[in-house]
N, CA, C and O atoms as a DFTB+ gen file, in Angstrom:
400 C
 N C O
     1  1       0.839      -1.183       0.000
     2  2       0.000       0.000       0.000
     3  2       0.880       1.240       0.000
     4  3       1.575       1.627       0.940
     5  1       0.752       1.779      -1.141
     6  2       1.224       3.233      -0.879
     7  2       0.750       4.081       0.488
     8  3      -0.424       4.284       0.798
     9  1       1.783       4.476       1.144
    10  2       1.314       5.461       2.066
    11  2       2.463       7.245       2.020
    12  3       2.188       8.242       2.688
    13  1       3.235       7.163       1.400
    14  2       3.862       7.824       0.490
    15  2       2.919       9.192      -0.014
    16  3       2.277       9.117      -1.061
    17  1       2.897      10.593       0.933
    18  2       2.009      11.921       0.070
    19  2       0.984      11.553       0.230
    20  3       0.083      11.911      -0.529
    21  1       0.705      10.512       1.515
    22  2      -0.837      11.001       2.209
    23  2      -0.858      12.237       3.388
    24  3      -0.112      12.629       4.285
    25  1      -1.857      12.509       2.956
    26  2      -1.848      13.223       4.335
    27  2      -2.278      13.069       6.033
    28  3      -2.264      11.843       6.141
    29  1      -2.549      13.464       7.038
    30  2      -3.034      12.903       8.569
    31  2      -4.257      12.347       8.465
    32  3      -4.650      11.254       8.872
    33  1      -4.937      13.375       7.765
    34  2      -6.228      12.220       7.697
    35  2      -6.758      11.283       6.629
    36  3      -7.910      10.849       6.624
    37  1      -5.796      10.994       5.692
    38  2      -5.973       9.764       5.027
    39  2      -5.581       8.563       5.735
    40  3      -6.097       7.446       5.756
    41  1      -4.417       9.100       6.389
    42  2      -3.487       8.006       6.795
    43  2      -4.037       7.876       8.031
    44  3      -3.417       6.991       8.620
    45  1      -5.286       8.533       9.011
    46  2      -5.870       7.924       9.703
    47  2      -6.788       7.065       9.460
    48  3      -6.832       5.900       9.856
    49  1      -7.677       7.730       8.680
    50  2      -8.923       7.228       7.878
    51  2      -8.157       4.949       7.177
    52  3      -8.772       3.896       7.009
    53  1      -6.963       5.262       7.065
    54  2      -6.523       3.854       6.662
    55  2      -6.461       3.578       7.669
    56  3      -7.479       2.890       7.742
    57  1      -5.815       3.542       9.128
    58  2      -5.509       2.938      10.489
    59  2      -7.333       2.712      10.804
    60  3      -7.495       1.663      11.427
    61  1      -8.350       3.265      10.587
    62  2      -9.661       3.147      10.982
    63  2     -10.032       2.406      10.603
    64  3     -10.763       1.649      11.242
    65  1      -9.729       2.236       9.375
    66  2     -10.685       0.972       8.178
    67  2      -9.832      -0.319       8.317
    68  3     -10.088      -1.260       7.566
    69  1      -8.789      -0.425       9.270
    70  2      -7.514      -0.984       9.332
    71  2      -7.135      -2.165       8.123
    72  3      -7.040      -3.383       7.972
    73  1      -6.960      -0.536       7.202
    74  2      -6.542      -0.612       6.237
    75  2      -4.844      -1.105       6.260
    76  3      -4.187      -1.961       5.667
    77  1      -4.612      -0.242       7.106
    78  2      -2.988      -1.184       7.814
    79  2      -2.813      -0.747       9.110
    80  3      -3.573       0.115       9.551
    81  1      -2.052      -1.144       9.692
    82  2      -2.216      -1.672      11.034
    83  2      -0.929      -0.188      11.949
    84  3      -0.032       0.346      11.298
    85  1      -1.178       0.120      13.308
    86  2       0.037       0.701      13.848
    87  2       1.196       0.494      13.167
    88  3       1.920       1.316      12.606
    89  1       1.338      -1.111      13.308
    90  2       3.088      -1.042      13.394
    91  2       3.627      -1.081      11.763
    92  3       4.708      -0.762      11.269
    93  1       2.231      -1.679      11.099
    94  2       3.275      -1.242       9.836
    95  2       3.091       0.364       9.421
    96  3       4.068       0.677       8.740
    97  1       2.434       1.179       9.544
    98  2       3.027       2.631       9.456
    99  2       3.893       2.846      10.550
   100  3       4.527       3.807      10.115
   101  1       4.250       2.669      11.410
   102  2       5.600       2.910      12.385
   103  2       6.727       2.625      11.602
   104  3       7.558       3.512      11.410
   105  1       6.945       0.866      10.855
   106  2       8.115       0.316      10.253
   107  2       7.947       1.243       9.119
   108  3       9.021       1.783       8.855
   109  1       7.002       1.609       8.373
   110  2       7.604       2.241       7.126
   111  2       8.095       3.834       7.189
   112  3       8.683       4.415       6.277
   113  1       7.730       4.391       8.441
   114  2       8.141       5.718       9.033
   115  2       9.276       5.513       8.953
   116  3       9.928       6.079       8.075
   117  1       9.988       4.458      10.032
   118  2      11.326       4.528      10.490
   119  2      12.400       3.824       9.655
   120  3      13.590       3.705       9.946
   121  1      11.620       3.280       8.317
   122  2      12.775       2.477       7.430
   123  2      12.549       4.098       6.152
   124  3      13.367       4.243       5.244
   125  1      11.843       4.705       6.264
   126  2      12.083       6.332       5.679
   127  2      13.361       7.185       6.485
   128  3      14.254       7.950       6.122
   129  1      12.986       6.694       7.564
   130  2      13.760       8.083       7.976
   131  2      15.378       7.664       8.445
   132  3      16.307       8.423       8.723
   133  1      15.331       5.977       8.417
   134  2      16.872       5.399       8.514
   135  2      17.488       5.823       7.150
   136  3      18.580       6.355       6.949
   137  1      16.518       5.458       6.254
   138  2      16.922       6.220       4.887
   139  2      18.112       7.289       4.353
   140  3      19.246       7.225       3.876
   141  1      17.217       8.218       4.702
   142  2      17.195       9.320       4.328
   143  2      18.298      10.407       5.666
   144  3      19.095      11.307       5.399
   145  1      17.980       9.955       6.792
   146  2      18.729      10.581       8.137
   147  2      20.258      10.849       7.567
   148  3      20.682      12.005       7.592
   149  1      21.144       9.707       7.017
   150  2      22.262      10.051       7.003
   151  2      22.321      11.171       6.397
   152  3      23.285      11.840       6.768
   153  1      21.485      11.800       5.371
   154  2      21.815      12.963       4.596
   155  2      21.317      14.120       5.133
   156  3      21.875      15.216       5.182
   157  1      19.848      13.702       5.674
   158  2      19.608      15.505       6.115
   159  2      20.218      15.742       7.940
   160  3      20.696      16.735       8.489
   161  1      19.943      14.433       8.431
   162  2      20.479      14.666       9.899
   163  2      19.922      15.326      10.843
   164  3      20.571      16.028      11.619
   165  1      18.197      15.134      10.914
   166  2      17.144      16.110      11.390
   167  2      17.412      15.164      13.066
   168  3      17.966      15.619      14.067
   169  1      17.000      14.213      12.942
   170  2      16.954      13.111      14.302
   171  2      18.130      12.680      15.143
   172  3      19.092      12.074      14.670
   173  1      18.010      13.022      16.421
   174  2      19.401      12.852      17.015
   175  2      18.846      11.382      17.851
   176  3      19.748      10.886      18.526
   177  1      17.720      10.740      17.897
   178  2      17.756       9.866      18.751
   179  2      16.129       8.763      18.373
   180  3      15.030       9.128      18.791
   181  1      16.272       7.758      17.739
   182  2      15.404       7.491      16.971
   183  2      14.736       6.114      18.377
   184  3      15.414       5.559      19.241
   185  1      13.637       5.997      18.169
   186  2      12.788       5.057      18.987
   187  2      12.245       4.045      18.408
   188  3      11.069       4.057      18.046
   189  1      13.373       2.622      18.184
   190  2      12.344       1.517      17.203
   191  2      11.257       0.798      17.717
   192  3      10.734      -0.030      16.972
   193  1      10.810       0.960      18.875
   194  2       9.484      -0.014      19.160
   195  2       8.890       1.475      19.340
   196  3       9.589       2.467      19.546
   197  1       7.281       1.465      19.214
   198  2       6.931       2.485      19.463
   199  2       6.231       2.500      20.930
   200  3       6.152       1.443      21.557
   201  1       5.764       3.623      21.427
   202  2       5.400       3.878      22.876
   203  2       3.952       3.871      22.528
   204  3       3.396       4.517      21.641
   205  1       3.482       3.102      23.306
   206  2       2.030       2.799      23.377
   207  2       1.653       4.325      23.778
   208  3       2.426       5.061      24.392
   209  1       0.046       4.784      23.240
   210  2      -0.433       5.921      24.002
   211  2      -1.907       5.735      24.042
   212  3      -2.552       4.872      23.445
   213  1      -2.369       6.709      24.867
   214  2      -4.098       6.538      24.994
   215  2      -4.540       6.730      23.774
   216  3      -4.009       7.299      22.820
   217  1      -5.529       6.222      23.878
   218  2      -6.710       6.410      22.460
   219  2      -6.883       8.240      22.232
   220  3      -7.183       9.004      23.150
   221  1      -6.686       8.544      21.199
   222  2      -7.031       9.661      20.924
   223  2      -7.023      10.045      19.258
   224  3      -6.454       9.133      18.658
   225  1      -7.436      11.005      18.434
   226  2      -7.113      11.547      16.972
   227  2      -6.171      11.288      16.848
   228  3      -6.205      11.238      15.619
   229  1      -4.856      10.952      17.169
   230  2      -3.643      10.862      16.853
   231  2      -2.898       9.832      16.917
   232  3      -1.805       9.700      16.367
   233  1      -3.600       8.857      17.766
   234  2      -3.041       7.553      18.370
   235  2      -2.773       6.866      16.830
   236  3      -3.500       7.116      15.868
   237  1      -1.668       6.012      16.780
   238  2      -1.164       5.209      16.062
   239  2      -0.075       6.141      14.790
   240  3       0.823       5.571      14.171
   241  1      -0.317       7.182      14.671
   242  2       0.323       7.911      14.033
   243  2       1.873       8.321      14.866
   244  3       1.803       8.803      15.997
   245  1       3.123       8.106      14.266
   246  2       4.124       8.756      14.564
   247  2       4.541       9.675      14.807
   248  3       4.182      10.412      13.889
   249  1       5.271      10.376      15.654
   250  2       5.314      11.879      15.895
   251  2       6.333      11.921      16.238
   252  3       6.696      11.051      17.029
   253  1       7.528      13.228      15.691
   254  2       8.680      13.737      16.305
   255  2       9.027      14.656      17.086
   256  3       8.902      15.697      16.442
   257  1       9.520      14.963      18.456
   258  2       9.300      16.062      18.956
   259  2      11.307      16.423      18.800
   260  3      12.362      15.835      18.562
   261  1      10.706      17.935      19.172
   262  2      12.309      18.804      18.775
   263  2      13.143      18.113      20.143
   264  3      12.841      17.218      20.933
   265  1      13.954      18.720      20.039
   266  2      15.224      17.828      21.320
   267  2      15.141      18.849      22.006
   268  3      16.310      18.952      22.380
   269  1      14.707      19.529      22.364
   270  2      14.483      20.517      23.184
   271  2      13.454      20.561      24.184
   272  3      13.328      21.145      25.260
   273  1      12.792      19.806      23.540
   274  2      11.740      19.205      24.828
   275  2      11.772      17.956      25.467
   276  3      11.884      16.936      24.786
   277  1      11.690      17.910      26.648
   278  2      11.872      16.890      27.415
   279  2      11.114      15.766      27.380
   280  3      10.138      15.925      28.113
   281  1      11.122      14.791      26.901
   282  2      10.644      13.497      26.658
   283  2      11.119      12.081      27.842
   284  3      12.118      11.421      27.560
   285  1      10.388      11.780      28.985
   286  2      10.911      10.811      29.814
   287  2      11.333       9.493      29.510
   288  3      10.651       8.592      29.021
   289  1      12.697       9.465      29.897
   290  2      13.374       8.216      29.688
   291  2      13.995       8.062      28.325
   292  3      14.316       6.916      28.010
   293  1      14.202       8.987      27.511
   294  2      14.409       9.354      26.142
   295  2      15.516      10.250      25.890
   296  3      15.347      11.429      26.204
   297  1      16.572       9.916      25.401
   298  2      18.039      11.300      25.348
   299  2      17.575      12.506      24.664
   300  3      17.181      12.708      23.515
   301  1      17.721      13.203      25.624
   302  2      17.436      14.956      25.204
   303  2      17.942      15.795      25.137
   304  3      17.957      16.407      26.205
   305  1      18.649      16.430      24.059
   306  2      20.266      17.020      24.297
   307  2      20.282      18.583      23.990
   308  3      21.333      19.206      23.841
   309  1      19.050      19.140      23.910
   310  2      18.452      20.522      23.012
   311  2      19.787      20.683      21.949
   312  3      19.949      21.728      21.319
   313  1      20.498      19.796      21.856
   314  2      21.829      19.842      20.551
   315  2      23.051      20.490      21.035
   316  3      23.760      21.239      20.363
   317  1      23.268      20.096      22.424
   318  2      24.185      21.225      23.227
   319  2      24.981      19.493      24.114
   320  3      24.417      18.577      24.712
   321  1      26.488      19.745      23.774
   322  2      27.290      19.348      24.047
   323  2      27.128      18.605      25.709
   324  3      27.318      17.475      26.158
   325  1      26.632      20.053      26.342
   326  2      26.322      19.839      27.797
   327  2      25.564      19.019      28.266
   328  3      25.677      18.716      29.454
   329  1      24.565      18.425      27.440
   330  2      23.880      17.594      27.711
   331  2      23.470      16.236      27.244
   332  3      22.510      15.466      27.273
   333  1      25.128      16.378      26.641
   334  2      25.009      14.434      25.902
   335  2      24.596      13.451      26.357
   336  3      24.148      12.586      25.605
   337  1      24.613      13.316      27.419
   338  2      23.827      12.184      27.955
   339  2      22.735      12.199      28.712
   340  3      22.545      11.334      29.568
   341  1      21.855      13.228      28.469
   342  2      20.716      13.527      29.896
   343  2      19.472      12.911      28.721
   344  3      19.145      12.912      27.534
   345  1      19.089      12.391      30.156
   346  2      18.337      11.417      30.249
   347  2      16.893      11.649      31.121
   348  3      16.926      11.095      32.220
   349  1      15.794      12.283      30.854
   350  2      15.185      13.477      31.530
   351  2      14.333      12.382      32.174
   352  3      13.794      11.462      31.559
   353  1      14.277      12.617      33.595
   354  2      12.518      11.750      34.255
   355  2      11.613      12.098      34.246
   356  3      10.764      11.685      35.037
   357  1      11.382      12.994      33.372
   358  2       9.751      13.584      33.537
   359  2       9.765      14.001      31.744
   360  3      10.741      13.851      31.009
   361  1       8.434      14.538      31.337
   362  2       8.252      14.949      29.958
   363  2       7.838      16.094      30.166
   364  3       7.225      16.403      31.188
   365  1       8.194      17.111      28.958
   366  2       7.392      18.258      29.195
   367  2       6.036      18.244      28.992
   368  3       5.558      17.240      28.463
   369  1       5.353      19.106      29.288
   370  2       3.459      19.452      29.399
   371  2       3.627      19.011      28.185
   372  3       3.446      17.807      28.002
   373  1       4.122      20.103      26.734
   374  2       3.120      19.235      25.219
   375  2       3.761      17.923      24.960
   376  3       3.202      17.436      23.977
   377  1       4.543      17.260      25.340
   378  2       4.909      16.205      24.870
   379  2       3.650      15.207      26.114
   380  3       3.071      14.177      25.772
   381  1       3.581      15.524      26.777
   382  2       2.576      14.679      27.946
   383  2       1.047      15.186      27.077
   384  3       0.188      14.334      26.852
   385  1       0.866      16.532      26.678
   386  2      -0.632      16.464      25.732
   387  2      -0.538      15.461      24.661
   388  3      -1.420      14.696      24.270
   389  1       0.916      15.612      24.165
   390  2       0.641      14.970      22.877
   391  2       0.329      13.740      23.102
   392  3      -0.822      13.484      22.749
   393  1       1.057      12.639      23.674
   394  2       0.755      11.338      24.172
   395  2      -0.668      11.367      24.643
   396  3      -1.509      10.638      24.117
   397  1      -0.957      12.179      25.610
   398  2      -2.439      11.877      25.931
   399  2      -3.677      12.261      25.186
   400  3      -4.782      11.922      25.609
């Protein structure tokens, strides 16, 4: 199935009709963006199983947040030397909306 230049709500509207399933739009997200990463270099820290979240408009769809926001249990480096290895215990508020 092409999923290739759909947009959010096609590509929900397919997860509804389960037309295809979570994890194969997750695998074809992340075999895009293993792709392609070496060249543009947007992602500093990629997540291959995905994180379960509550039911909501958005659920099953992939999402990237900037490194600048704190994501729990997830390396968060806002791209600053100082913080190569931090490792945050809590998430920020929109990353906790977004999940929920």
């Amino acid at each position: 199935m092409k999923l290739l230049g759909r947009s959010v709500t096609q590509l929900l509207n397919l997860l509804n009709k389960k037309e295809v399933s979570k994890e194969e739009l997750y695998s074809y997200f992340l075999k895009r963006v293993k792709k392609y990463d070496s060249q543009l270099k947007s992602y500093l820290t990629l997540i291959e199983k995905p994180k379960e979240v509550k039911k909501g408009i958005l659920s099953g769809l992939p999402i990237a947040f900037k490194d600048n926001f704190c994501t729990k249990d997830i390396k968060t480096t806002a791209s600053s030397n100082v913080l190569e290895n931090f490792s945050p215990p809590y998430s920020a508020t929109v990353v906790e909306k977004l999940e929920n």
